[in-house]
Each structure stands twice: as structure tokens, then as C-alpha cells.
C-alpha positions in Angstrom: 63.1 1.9 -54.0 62.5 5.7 -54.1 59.7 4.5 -51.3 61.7 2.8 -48.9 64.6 5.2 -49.2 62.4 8.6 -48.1 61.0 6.4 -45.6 64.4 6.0 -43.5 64.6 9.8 -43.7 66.9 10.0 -47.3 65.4 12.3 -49.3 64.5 11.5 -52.8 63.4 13.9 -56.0 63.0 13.0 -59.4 64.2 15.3 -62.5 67.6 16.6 -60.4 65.5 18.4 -58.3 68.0 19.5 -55.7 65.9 22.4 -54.2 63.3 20.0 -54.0 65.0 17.4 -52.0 66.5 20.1 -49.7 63.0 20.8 -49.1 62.0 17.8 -47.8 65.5 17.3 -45.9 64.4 20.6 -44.0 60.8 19.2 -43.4 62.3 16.2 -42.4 64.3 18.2 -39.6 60.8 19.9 -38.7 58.4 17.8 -38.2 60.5 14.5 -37.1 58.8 12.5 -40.0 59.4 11.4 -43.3 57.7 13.5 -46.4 56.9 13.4 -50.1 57.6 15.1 -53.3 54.5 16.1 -55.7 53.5 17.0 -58.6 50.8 19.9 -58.1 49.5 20.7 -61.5 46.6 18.3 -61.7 43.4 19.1 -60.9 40.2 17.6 -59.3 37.9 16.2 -62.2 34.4 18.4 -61.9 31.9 15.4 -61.4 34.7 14.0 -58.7 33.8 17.0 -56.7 30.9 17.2 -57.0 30.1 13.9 -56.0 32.6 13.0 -52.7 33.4 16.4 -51.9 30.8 18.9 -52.5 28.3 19.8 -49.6 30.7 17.6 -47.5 33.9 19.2 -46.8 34.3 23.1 -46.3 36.4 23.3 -49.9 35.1 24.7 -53.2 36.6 22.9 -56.3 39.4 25.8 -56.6 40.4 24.9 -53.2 41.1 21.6 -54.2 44.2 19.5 -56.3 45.4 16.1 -57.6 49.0 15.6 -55.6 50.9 13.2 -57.6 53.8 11.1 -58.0 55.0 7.8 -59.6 56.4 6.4 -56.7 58.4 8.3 -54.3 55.8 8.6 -51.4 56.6 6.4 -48.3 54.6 3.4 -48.1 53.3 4.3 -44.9 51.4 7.4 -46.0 49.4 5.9 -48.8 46.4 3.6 -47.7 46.7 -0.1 -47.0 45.1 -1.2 -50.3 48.6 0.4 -51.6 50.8 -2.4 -54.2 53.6 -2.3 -56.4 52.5 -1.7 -60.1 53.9 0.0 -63.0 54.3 3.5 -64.6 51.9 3.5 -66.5 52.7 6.8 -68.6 56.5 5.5 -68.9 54.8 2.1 -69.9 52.7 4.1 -72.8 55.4 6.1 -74.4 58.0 3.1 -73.8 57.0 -0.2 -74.8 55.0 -1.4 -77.2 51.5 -1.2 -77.4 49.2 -3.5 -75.7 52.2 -5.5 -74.2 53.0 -6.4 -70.5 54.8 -4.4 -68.6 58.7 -5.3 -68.4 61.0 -2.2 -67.2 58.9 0.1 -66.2 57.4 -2.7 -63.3 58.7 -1.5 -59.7 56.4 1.4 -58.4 54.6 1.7 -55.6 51.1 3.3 -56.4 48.1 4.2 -54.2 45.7 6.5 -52.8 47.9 8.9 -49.8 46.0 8.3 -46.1 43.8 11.5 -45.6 46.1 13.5 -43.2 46.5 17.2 -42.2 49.3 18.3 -44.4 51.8 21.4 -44.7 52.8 22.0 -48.6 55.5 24.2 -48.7 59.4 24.6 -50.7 62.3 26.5 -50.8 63.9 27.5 -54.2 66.8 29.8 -55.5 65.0 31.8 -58.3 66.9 32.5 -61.8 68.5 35.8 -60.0 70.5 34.0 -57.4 67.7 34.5 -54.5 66.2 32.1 -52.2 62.3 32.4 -52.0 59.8 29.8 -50.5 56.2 29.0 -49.7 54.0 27.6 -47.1 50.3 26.9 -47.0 48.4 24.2 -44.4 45.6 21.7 -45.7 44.9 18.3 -45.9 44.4 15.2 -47.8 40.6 14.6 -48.1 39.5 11.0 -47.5 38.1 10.7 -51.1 39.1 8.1 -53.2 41.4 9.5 -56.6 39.9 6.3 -59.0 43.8 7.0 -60.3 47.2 5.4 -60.6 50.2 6.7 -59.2 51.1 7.6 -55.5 48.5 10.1 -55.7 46.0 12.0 -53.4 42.9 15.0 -53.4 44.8 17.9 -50.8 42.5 20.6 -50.1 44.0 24.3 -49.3 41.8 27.4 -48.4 42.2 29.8 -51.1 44.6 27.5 -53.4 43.5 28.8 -56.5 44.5 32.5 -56.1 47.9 30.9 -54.1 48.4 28.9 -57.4 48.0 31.9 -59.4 49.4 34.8 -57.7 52.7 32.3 -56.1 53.3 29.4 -58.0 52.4 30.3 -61.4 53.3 34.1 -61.3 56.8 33.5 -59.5 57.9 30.5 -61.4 58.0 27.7 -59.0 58.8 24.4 -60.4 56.0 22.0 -60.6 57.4 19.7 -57.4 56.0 20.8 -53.8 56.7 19.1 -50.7 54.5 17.6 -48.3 54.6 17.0 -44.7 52.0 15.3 -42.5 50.9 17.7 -40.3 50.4 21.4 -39.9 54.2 22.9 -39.3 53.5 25.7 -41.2 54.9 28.3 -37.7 58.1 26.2 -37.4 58.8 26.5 -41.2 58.0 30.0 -41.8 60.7 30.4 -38.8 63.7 27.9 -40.7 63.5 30.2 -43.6 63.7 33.5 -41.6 66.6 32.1 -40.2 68.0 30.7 -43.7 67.4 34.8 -44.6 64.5 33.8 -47.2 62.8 37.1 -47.2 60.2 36.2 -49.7 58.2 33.7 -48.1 54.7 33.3 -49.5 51.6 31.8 -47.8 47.9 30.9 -49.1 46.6 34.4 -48.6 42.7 34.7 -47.3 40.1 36.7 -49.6 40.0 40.0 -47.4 43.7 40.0 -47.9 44.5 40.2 -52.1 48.0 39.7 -53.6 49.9 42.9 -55.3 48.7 41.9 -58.6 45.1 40.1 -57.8 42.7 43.1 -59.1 40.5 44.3 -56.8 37.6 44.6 -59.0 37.3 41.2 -60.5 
């Protein structure tokens, strides 16, 4: 349901997350497609990397993340091997062991289509002010061998971004993702929404105020 709602260009975010579905209202508005909510705080397991990605795509393993949801993404960004299954983590802590799924059945799970991606969000911080991010990537065409509407997104330098932005300012967990690189169109929405803290996946010669210089 959540699926086929973002798909016709309605929003959807899971845990009241109404910054979140703003954000991918405004991304929406930008880019003329639909988008998807994520979770971002799952990383790419070690040998994964080094087996499908290493030596293959210009990425080390810091540059790389697990994007995951239980359902929301649109059916038309995941691959065609997508099907509608279960949630498996509501499924554990919700009915009884080693039964058959019953009412956690209805999501749509599968690996997202590799794709150049912009993962950005706006959010009103615990003081009142609006602050936002935006970094450019993509979805790698690697193959998660996980459940979930789920994808490996690679973004240069996303490891010091993670740190220095998400982490250190307190964003929630939730980004949102648009398919394609619109990063110059939404850096200029949220100069005009008067965002004046608008963070971006900075390069190595270029350190965050509290990334020490001598590590």
C-alpha cells in the first residue's frame, strides 16, 4: 500500500515522520519523479565488499551503505525479481515462533535498480531551526542477499558525512532518496526556504570544523 501510494506522487513515512515526508514532497516537486524513504544506519557486510565491490567500483567500504526500508519504496525502483512478502523483523518479535506469517504479510521487498541517486532531507532541529543535507551517489548494481526494499548506495566521502552531519547534528535515521543527481536544484529550494545550514558530503582536502586535522 505504502508502495503504490508514493508511486502516484503521495508521499509516505513511517514513525510520524513529518519532516521526512516533506522531504520527499519537495523532491517530488524537483526532480518530477517519485522517491523513497530510508533507513541509513546499516552498513555493507566486510566480505560483501570485498567480493562485488572492491577493485570494481571507485568506492572504499566507508563510502558505502545498506539503504533500507520495509516497504515504502515504489515498485518501479526495485528490480523485476521484486514480490510481496512479509516483515520479517515484525514477524519475529510478533508471532509466534516458527509459525506462518498472518499480519505482518503485505510488503513489497526487493533489491532497488542501481540508479544515480541524490540523498538528501530537510529537518527542524530541537531549537526551532530548519537545517538540511544533500550528497549525490548511486545505487551499485550489487546484489544485498537481504529482505526488505533494500539497496548498496555509494557516496564519496560518506563516512566522514555520516560522522561530522548526520551523527554529530542529530539527524533522524530516515533520508530521502531521489533517482538522479538534483543535488544544484535542491541546494537552491532550501536557500529559498531560508535553510542556512545546508550540509553536503564534503571532499578530503576540505575537513569539517570538528574533523581533526591530524588524525
Amino acid at each position: 500500500m505504502n508502495s503504490r501510494l508514493v508511486s502516484r506522487g503521495i508521499p509516505v513515512s513511517c514513525e510520524v515522520d513529518i519532516y521526512g515526508a516533506l522531504s520527499e514532497y519537495i523532491g517530488m516537486c524537483v526532480s518530477g519523479d517519485t522517491v523513497t524513504l530510508l533507513d541509513i544506519n546499516n552498513s555493507v557486510p566486510a566480505d560483501l565488499y570485498q567480493e562485488d565491490i572492491q577493485g570494481k567500483f571507485p568506492y572504499q567500504l566507508t563510502d558505502t551503505f545498506m539503504g533500507f526500508h520495509c516497504g515504502n519504496t515504489p515498485s518501479c525502483k526495485l528490480c523485476a525479481d521484486r514480490a510481496v512478502k512479509y516483515q520479517l523483523i515484525q514477524h519475529r518479535l510478533l508471532e509466534p515462533k516458527g509459525s506462518q506469517p498472518d499480519f505482518t504479510r503485505g510488503t513489497l521487498e526487493g533489491d532497488i535498480a542501481p540508479s544515480p541517486i541524490t540523498f538528501y532531507r530537510l529537518q527542524c532541529d530541537s531549537e526551532g531551526k530548519l537545517r538540511s543535507y544533500i550528497a549525490q551517489g548511486e545505487v551499485l548494481p550489487v546484489k544485498t542477499r537481504s529482505f526488505g526494499g533494500i539497496g548498496i548506495f555509494a557516496i564519496p566521502e560518506m563516512g566522514r558525512f555520516y560522522r561530522h552531519v548526520l551523527v554529530q547534528k542529530r539527524y533522524p535515521h530516515h533520508g530521502a532518496v531521489a533517482f538522479g543527481h538534483y543535488g544544484k536544484a535542491l541546494f537552491e529550494v532550501m536557500k529559498l526556504l531560508g535553510v542556512e545550514d545546508i550540509a553536503y558530503n564534503q571532499p578530503k582536502s576540505l575537513p569539517y570544523p570538528t574533523e581533526n586535522p591530524f588524525a
